[in-house]
Structure formats: C-alpha cells, structure tokens
C-alpha positions in Angstrom: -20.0 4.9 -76.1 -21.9 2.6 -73.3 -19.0 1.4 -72.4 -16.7 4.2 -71.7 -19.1 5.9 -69.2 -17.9 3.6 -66.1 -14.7 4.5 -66.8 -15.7 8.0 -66.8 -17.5 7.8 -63.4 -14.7 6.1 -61.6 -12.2 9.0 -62.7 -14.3 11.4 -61.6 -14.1 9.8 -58.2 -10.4 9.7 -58.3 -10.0 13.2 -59.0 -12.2 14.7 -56.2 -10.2 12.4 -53.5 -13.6 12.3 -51.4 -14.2 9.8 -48.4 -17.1 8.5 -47.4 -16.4 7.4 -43.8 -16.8 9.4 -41.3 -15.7 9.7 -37.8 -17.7 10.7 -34.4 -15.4 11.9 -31.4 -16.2 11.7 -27.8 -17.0 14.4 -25.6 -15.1 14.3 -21.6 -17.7 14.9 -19.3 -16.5 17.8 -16.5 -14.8 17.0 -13.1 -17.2 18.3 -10.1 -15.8 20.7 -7.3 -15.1 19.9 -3.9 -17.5 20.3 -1.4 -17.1 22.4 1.9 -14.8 21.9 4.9 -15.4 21.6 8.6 -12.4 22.5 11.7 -12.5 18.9 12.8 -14.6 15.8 11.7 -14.2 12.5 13.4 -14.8 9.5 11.4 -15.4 5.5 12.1 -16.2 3.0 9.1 -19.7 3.4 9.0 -20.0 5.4 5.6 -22.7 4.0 4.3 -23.4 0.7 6.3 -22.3 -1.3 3.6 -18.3 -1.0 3.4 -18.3 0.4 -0.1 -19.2 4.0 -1.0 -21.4 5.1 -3.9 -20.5 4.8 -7.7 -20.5 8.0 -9.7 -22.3 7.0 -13.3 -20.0 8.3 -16.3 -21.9 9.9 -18.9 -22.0 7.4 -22.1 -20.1 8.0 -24.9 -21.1 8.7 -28.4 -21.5 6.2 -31.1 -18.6 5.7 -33.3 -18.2 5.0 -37.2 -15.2 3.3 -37.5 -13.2 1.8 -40.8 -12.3 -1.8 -40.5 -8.9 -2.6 -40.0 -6.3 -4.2 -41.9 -6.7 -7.7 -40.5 -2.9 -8.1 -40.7 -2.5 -5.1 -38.4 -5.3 -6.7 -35.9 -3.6 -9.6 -35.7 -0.2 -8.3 -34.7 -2.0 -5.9 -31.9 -3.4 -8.8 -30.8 -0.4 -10.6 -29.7 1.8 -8.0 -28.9 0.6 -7.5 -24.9 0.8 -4.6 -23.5 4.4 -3.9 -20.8 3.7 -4.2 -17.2 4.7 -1.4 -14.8 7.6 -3.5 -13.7 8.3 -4.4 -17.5 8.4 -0.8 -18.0 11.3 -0.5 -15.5 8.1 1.3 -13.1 8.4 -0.2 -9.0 4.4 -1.8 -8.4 4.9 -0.9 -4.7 6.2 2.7 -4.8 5.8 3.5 -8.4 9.4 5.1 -8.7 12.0 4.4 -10.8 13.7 0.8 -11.1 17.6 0.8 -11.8 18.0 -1.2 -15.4 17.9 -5.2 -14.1 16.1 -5.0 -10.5 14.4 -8.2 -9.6 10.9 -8.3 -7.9 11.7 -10.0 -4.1 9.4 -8.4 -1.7 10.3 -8.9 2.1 8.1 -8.3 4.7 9.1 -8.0 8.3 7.7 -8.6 11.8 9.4 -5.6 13.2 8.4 -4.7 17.3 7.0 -1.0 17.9 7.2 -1.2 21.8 8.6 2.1 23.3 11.8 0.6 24.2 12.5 -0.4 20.7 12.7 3.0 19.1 13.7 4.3 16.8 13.6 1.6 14.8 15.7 0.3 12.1 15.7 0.6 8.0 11.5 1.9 8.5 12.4 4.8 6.4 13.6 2.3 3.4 10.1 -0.1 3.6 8.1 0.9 0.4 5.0 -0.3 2.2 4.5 -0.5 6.1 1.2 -1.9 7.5 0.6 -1.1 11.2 -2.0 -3.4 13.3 -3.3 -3.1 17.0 -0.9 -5.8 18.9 -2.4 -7.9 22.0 -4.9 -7.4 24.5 -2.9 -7.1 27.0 -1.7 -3.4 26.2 -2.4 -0.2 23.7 0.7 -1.3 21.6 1.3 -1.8 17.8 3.3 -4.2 15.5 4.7 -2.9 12.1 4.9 -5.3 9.4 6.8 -3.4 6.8 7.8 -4.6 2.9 11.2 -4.3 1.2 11.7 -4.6 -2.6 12.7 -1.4 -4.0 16.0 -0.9 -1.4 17.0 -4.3 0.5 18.3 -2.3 4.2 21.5 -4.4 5.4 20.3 -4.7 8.5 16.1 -4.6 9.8 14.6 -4.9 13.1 14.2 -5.4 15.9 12.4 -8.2 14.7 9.7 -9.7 16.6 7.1 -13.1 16.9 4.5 -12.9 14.1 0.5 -13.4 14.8 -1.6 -14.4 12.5 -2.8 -11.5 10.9 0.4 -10.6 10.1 1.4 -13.9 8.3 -1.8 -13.3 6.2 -1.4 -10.0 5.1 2.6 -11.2 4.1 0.7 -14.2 2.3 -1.0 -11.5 0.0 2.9 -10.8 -1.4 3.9 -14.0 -2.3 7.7 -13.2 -0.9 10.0 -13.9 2.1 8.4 -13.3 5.5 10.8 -12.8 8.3 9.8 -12.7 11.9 10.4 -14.8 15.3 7.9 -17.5 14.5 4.2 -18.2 16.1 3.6 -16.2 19.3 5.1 -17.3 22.8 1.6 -18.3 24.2 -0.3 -19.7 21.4 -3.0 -22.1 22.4 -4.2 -25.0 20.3 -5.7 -24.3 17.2 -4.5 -20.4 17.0 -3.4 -20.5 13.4 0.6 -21.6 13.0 2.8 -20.5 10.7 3.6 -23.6 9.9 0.0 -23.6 7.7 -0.1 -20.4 6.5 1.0 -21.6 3.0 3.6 -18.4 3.3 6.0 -19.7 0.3 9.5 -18.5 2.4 10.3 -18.2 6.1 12.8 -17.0 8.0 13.2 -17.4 11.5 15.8 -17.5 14.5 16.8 -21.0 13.8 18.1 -23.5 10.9 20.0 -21.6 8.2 18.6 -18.2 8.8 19.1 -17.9 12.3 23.0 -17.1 10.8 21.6 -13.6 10.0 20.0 -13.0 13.5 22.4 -10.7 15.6 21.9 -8.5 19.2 22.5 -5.1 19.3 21.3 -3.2 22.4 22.1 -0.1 21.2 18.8 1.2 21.8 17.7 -1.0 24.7 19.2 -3.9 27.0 16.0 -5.6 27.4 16.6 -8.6 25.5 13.6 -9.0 23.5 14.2 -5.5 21.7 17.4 -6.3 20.4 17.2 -9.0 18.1 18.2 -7.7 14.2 18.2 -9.6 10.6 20.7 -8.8 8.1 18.1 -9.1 5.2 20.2 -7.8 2.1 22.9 -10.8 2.6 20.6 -13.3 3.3 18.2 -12.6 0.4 21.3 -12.5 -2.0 22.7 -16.0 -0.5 19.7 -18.0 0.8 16.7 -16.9 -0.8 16.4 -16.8 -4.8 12.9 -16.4 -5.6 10.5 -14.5 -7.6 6.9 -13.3 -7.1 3.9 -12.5 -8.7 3.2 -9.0 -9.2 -0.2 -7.5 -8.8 -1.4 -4.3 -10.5 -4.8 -5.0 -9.1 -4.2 -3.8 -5.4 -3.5 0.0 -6.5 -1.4 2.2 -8.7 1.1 5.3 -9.1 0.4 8.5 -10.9 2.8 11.7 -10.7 0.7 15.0 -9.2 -2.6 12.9 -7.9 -5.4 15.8 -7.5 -8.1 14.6 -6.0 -10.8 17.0 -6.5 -13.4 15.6 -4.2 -10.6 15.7 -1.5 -10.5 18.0 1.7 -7.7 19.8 2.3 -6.1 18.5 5.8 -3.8 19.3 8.6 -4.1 16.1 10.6 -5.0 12.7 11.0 -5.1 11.3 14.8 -5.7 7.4 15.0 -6.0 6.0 18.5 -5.8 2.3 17.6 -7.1 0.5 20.4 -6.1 3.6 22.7 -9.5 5.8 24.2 -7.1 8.6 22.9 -8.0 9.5 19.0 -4.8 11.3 18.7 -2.0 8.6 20.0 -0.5 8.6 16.6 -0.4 11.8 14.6 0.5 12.2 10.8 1.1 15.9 10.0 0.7 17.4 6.7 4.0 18.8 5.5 2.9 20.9 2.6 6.3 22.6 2.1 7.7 18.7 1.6 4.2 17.0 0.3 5.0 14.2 3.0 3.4 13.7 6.2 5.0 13.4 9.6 4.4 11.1 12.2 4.7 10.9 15.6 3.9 9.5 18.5 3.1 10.0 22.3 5.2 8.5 25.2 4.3 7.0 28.4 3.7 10.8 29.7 1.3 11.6 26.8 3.3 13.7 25.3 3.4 13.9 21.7 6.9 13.5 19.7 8.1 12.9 16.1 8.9 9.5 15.2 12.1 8.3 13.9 14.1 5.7 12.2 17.2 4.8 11.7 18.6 4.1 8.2 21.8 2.1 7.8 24.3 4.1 5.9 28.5 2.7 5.5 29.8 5.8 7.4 31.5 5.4 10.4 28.6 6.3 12.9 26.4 3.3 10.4 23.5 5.1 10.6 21.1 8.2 9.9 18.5 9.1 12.2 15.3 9.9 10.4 12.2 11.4 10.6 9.7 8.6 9.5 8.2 10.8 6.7 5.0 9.3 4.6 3.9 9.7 0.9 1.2 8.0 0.9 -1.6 7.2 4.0 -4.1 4.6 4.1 -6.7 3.8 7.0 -8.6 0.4 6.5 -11.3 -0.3 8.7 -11.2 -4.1 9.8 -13.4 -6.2 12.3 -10.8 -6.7 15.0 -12.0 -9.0 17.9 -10.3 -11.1 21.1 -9.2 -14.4 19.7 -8.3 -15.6 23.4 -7.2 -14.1 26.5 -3.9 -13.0 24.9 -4.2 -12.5 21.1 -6.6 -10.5 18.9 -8.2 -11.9 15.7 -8.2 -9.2 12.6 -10.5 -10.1 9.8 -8.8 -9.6 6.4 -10.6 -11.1 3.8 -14.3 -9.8 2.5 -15.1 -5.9 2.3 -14.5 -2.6 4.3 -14.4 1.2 4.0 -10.9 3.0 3.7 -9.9 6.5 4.1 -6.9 7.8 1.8 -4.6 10.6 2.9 -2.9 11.5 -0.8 -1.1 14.9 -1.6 -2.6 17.0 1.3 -6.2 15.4 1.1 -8.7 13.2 1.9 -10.6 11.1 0.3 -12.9 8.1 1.1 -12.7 5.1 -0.7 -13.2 1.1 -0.1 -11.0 -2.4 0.2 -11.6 -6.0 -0.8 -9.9 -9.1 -0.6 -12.0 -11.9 -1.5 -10.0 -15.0 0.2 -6.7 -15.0 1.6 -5.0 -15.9 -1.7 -5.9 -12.8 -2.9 -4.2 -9.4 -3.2 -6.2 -6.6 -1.7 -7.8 -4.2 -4.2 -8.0 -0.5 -2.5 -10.8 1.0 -4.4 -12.1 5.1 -4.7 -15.1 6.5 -4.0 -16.4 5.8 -7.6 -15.4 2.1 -8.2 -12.2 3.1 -9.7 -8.6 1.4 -8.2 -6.4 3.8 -5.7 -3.9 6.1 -7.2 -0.8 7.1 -5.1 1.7 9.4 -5.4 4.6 7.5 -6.1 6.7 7.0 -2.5 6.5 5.1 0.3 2.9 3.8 1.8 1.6 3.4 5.1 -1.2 1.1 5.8 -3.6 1.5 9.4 -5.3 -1.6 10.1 -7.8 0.3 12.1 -9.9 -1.5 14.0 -13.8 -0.3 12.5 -15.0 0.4 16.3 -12.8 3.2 16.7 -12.8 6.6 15.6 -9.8 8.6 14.4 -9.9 12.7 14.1 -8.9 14.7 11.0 -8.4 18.5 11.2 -9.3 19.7 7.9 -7.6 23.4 6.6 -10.4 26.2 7.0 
C-alpha cells in the first residue's frame, strides 16, 4: 500500500495540468508632452556648454521569472544573426525601398554652389547632401552630395575638393569624385593624395573620359565641368562598402513629441544675414523647401535639375527636403584662402523631422569613423525615410527658426 501512494500523487498532478512558473510583465513608462512655443527663437551651439544634451533616465523594469530554454533552441538563436536593413532589401541612407539585387556603392560629389552654377544638376536624386561654408574669400557654399539609391547619368558641375570635404567622403568608404586638391594649396594643407579615400575620380587618367562641358547654364568655364557618374561606376569602378547603421536610422511617421512645431529655419553660414538660406515647412507635402537669396538679397526657391531621357533631358525641380540636420562644427581660417572644419570629437545638432524641431548631439571619434547623430536622450537619430540634408554650420553663428504659434 506504501508503494502505490507516489503513484497516486503524481497522477493527481497530471490531472490538474497546474504550472508552477510564473511570469512578470513590464510596464511602458508614459511619453511626456511638449513644452510651449515662442514666434521666433534664435539658436547657436551652446546648449549646454558641453556639446551633448541631457539624458532622460528610463524607469527600470520589473524583475522577470523566466523558464529555461531548450538549450537546442538557444543554440540555433545564437547563430542565426539578425538581417541588416540593407539585407532586408531597406536603403541605410534613405531608408526606402531597395529594387530586389541593388548593390551598396555610395558616391559622393564635390558639386560647386556659386550663383552662376545654378540650378544644379541630379541634387534632387542625392540621398544625402552635406553643405559646408566654402573659402574666406566670399559668403559661398560647396555641396558635397552622396548617390547610392539612384546613380544620376550625369552630376555637376563638379568642382576642386578641400579638405573637409574629402574627410567627411572618407566616413563612406565609396568613390569620391571632385577636381582634385584646391588651386592654391600651400605646403602641408592636407592632399588628397593622403586622405586614405579608397577611390578617386578626377579630371585626368581614366576618369577624366567621363568629364564633359556643358555651358548650358553659364559660359564661365569653371561652372561647366560635368561627370557622367552612372557609366563610369558601371565600367571603372566595382567596389563595395561597409555599411553603418550606427550613424542614424529610418522609421515611417517619426513623432517627435518633445518637438516644436515650425515654419522656418534661416541659416546664414558665414553670412551676417541669419536668413541667406531658408528651408520652409511644406505641411501639405511633409517636405521642406529651400531657397536662397541672390546678389540683390532677394529670396528665391532653389532648384535642380534632374536628368530624365525625354527630349528636353531634363526636369527642373524644386530642391525639396525630407529630412534637415544642422551640425554645429568649430570652423576656423586655415590660411589666407582656405578654412579648416573640425570633424572629428563632439558637437550639438539641431534636427528638422516631420514639421519639428528637436535638439540632439553628433560624434565622430577619429576620422575612420562614421558619425553617430544622437537625440536629446542618448538615443540614435530617427529620420523619416527620404532624402537628407546636412548644415555644417559653423558653431559661431546663429541660425533663426520661426516656430507655429
């Protein structure tokens, strides 16, 4: 009769079909509202003083009581990594859609943003453009914008690259197309020749092919020089590069909630004028609109010119932004002609993201690193998935934003 009572107890179990492990879930802590607007608030890079902004502390979770797996199933999770974006068919600089066998080849070009050379061409096609203060000598800019998504058959005009510019391509790891080191550079102003840039292409040996003049748009001769980049990546320049999901990432419908509302943003550059260049909020179109002011200070929308195969060859666009981003650098005279624009280390960033903005910070340890755009609260930069534009503001000027209400 001893005997039988285990047997007894262990049915018993059975039939009841009772557990004894339970489970513990986590509570999401609530988002906190916005805070007030003003008409117009100008801002420089001094946030805090110490080019980051504070970090929010999350609320910690709850403790949980977990079974132990199957060891068999660990394992396999284990090595099964997880898809990248780009794996998943997902663009890492515009976060839209990749056609079914697209290759990773980002080219970044020199491209000249003197009056006389607008509008210019295949702008509206660059899934990121960066825009930097050019040389002392004048108020004017340089665009260095990257192709990957949509190779344009023809880009330009193309223009001599500075330094800065060959260090922010270096970030990218792909072909770098511009007219080689600046006309005046004195001894020791850093060459392209040892910017460790993996692929050039310049006006001369094989590439200089796939340089052509067009003064179309103006007879002066150093505004008119074009590169047919689709045919020369597809015959001279078979490469892949690394991909970095560090620098920032997409996500359909961004809300900031912290964000003000805007109208504007005004950015002067190196101009006294904190309204030179103008991106306005389209709200009907989510984009925002640039434009710029002529030699008469007058205030005009920017375009580009996209090459098309109809008869005329191109479409004249409005250059239209998704995304806006204002990093504050340390720009400072690196002779009598050039400027110097420091790129590595730590700085404060405003972002410009579905009709509001939000502060945030950048970092970019050495130049052999990408450069992580950070939020407010530690957390990497969401866009909305489009094209990006990059202001490589100098930190000793202000820029204006007109905020709605």
């Amino acid at each position: 009769m001893r005997s039988l009572l285990p047997l007894f107890a262990g049915l018993l179990l059975l039939l009841c079909g009772c557990s004894v492990i339970e489970t513990i879930a986590d509570t999401p802590s609530k988002p906190q509202s916005a805070t007030g607007d003003a008409e117009i608030v100008v801002v420089t890079d001094a946030l805090n003083g110490s080019g980051t902004s504070p970090v929010a502390t999350a609320t910690p979770a709850l403790e949980q009581e977990t079974a132990t797996p199957d060891i068999a199933e660990a394992t396999e999770a284990e090595e099964t990594p997880a898809l990248s974006l780009f794996e998943q068919g997902i663009s890492p600089t515009t976060g839209r859609q990749l056609p079914e066998g697209a290759v990773y080849r980002p080219a970044l070009v020199a491209i000249d943003n003197a009056a006389q050379a607008r509008p210019q061409t295949a702008l509206m096609l660059a899934d990121v453009v960066y825009e930097f203060p050019l040389d002392r000598a004048d108020h004017q800019t340089r665009y260095l914008a990257l192709f990957s998504d949509t190779l344009p058959a023809r880009v330009g005009p193309v223009r001599t690259s500075r330094a800065y510019l060959a260090q922010t391509a270096l970030e990218w790891g792909g072909l770098y197309v511009s007219l080689g080191d600046p006309e005046m550079a004195a001894n020791g102003y850093p060459l392209l020749e040892g910017s460790g840039i993996p692929l050039r292409a310049e006006n001369a040996g094989d590439a200089a092919a796939y340089f052509y003049r067009d003064k179309t748009i103006s007879s002066i001769e150093e505004h008119t020089l074009f590169f047919k980049l689709q045919s020369y990546l597809e015959t001279q320049a078979a490469f892949s590069a690394e991909i970095s999901e560090s620098r920032f990432s997409f996500e359909h419908g961004v809300n900031y909630e912290k964000g003000k509302e805007i109208h504007s943003v005004g950015l002067p550059f190196t101009s006294s004028d904190a309204e030179r260049v103008v991106f306005t909020y389209d709200k009907a179109n989510n984009l925002l609109i640039r434009s710029d002011k002529n030699s008469k200070k007058v205030l005009g929308v920017s375009k580009s010119l996209t090459p098309t195969d109809d008869t005329l060859g191109y479409a004249n666009e409005t250059i239209a932004v998704q995304n806006l981003i204002v990093q504050y650098v340390r720009v400072s005279a690196y002779d009598g002609n050039y400027r110097s624009v420091m790129l590595t280390g730590k700085g404060d960033c405003m972002y410009f993201v579905n009709g509001r903005a939000v502060f945030g910070s950048w970092s970019r340890p050495t130049l052999d690193d990408p450069t992580a755009y950070k939020l407010y609260d530690g957390t990497i930069l969401r866009l909305e998935p489009g094209n990006t534009w990059i202001m490589m503001m100098p930190s000793t000027r202000e820029i204006k934003i007109r905020y709605v209400g």
